[in-house]
VMD Tcl script that builds the backbone (N, CA, C; Angstrom):
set m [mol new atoms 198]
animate dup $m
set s [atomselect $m all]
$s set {name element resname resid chain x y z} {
  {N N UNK 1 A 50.136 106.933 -31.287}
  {CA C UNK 1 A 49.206 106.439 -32.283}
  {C C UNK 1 A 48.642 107.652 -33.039}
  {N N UNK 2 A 49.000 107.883 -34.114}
  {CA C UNK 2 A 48.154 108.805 -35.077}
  {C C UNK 2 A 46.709 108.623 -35.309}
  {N N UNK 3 A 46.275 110.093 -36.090}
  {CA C UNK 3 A 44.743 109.425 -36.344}
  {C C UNK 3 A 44.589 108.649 -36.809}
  {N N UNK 4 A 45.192 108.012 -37.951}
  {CA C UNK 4 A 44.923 106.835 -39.099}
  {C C UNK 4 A 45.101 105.711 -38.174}
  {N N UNK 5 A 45.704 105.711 -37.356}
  {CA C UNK 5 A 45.691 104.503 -36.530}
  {C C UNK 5 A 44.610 104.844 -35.797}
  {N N UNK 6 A 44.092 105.558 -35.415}
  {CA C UNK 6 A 42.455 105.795 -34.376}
  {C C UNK 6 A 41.811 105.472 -35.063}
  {N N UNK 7 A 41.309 105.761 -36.387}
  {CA C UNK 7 A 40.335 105.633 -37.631}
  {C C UNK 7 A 40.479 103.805 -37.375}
  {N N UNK 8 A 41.717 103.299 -37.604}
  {CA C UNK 8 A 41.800 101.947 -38.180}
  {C C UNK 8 A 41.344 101.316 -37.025}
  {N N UNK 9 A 41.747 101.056 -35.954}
  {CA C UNK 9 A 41.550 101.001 -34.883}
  {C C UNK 9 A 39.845 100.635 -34.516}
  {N N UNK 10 A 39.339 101.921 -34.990}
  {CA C UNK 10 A 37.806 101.839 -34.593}
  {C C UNK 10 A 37.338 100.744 -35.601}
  {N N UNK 11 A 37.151 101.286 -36.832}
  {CA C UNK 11 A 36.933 100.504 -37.679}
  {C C UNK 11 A 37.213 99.139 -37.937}
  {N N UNK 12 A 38.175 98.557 -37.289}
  {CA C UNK 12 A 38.395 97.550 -36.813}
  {C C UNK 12 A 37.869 96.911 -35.948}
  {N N UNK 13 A 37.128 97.582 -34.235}
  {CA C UNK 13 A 36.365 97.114 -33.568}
  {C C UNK 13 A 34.868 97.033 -34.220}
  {N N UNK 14 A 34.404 97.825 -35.084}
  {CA C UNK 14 A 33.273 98.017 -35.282}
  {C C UNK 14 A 33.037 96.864 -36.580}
  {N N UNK 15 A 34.069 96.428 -36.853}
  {CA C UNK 15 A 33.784 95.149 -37.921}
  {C C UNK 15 A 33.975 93.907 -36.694}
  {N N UNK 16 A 34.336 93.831 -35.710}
  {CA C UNK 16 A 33.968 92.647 -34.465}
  {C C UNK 16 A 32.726 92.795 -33.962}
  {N N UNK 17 A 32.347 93.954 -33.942}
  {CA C UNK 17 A 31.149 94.001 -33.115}
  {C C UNK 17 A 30.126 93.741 -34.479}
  {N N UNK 18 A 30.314 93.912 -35.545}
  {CA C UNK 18 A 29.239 93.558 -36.888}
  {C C UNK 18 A 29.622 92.531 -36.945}
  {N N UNK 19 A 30.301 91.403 -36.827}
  {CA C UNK 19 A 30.424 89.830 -36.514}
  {C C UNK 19 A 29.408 89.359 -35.722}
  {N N UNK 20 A 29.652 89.977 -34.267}
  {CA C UNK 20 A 29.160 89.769 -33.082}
  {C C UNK 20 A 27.211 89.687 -33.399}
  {N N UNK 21 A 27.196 90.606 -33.768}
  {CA C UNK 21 A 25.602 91.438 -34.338}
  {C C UNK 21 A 25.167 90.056 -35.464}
  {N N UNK 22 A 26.207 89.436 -36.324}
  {CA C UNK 22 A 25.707 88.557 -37.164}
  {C C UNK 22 A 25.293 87.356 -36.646}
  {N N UNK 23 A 25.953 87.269 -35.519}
  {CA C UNK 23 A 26.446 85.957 -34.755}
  {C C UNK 23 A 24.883 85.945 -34.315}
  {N N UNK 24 A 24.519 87.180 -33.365}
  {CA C UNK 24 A 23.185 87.296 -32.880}
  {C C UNK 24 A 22.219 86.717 -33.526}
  {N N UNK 25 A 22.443 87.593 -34.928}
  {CA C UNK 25 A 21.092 87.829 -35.521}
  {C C UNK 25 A 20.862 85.740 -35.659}
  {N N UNK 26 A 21.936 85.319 -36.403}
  {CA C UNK 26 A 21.567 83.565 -36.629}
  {C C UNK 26 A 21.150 82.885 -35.148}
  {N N UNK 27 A 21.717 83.609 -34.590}
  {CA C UNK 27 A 20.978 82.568 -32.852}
  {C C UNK 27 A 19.403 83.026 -32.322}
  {N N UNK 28 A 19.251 84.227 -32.618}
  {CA C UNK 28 A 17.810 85.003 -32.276}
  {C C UNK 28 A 16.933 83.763 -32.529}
  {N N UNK 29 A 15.996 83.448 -31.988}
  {CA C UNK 29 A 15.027 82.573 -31.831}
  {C C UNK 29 A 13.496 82.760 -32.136}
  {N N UNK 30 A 13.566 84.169 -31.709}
  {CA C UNK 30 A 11.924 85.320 -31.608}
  {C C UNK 30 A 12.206 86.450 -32.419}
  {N N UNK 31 A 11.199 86.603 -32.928}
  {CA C UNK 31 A 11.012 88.171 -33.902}
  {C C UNK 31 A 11.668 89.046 -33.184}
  {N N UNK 32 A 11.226 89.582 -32.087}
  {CA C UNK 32 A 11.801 90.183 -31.206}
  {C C UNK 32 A 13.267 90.489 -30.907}
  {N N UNK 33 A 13.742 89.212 -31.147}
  {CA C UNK 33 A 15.250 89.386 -30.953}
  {C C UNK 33 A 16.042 89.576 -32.303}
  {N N UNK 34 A 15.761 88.906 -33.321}
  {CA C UNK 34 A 16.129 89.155 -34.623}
  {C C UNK 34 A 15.906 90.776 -35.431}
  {N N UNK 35 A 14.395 91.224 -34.509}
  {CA C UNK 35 A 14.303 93.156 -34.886}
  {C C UNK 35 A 15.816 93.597 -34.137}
  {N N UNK 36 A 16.161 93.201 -33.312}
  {CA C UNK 36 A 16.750 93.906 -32.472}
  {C C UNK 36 A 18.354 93.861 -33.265}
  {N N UNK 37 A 18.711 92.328 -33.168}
  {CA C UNK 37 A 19.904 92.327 -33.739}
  {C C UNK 37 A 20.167 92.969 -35.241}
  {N N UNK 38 A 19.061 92.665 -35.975}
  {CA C UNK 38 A 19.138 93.861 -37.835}
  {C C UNK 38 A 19.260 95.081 -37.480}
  {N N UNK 39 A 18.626 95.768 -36.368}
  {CA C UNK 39 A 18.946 97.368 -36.045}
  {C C UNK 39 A 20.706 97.112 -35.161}
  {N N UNK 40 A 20.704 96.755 -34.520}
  {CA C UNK 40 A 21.859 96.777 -34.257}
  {C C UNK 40 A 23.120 97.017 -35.200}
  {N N UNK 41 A 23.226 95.674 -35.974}
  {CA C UNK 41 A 23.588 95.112 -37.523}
  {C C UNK 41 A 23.523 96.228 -38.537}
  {N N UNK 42 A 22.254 96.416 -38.870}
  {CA C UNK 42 A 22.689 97.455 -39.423}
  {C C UNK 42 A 23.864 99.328 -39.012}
  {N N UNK 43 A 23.519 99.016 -37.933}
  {CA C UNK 43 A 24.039 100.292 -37.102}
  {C C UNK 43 A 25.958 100.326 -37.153}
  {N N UNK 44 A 26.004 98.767 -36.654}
  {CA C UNK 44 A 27.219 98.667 -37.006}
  {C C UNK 44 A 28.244 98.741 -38.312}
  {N N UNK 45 A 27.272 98.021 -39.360}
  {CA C UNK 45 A 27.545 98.176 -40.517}
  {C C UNK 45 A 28.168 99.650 -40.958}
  {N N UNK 46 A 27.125 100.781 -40.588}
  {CA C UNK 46 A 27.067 102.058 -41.182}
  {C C UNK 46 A 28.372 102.361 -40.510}
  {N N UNK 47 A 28.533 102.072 -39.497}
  {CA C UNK 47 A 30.051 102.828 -38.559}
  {C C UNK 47 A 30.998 102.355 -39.347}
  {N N UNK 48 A 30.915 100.981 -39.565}
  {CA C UNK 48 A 32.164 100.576 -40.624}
  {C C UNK 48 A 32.283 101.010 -42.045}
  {N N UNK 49 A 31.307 101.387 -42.966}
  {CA C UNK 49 A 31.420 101.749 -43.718}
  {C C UNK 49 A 31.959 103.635 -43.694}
  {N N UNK 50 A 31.078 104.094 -42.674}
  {CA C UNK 50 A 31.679 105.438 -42.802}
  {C C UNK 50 A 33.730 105.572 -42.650}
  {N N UNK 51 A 33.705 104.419 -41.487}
  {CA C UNK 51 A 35.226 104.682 -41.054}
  {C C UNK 51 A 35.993 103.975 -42.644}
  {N N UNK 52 A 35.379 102.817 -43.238}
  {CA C UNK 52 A 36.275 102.688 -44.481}
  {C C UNK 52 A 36.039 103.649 -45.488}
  {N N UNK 53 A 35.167 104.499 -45.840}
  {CA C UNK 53 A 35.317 105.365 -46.904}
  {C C UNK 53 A 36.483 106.748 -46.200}
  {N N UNK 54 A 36.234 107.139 -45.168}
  {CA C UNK 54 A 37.649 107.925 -44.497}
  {C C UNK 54 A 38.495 107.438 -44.780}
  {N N UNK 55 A 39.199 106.163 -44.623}
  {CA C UNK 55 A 40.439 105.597 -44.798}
  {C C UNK 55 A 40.530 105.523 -46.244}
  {N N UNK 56 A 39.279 105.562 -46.542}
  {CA C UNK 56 A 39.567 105.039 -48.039}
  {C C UNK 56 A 40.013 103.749 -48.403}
  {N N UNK 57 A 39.430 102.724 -47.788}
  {CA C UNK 57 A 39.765 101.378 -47.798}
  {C C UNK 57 A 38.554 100.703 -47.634}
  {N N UNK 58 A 39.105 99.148 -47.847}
  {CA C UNK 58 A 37.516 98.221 -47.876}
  {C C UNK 58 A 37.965 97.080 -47.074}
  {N N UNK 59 A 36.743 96.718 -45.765}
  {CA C UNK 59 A 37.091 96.024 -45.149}
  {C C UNK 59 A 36.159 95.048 -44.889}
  {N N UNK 60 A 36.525 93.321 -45.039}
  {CA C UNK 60 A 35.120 92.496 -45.359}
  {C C UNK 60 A 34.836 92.036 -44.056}
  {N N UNK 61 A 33.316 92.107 -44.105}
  {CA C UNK 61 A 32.983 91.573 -43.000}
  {C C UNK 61 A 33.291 89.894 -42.999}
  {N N UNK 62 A 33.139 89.217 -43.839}
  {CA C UNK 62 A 33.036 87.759 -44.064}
  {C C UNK 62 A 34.267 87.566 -44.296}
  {N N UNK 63 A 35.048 88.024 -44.055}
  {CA C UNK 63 A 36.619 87.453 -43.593}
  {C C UNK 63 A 36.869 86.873 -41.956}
  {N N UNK 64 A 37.443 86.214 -41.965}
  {CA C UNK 64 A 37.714 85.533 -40.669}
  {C C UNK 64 A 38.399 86.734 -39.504}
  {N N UNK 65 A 38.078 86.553 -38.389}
  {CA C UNK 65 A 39.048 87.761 -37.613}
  {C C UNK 65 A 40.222 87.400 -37.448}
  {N N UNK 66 A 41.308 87.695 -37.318}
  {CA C UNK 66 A 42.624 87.354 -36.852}
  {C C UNK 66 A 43.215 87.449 -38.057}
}
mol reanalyze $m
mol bondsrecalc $m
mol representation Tube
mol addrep $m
């Protein structure tokens, strides 16, 4: 596996786990949990965006996985 496949790779998990984080944030019930999931959310976001400007590509979150 080359780097571009490590890059893609990550960036790829890190747009499941910013699903995952969205998924949260709509189920959160309490302030509390909704602070938690936007820091998260956002956190993830930034990983994906850094790994798509490396690749130089754009990858949507609001696309379906698979």
């Amino acid at each position: 596996m080359d780097i571009w496949e490590r890059l893609r790779f990550a960036r790829d998990k890190a747009l499941d786990a910013e699903r995952t984080e969205r998924q949260r944030l709509a189920d959160a019930d309490t302030t509390a949990l909704q602070d938690a999931a936007s820091v998260r959310l956002a956190t993830r976001q930034a990983v994906r965006e850094a790994l798509d400007d490396i690749l130089d590509e754009t990858s949507d979150p609001e696309q379906d996985a698979g």
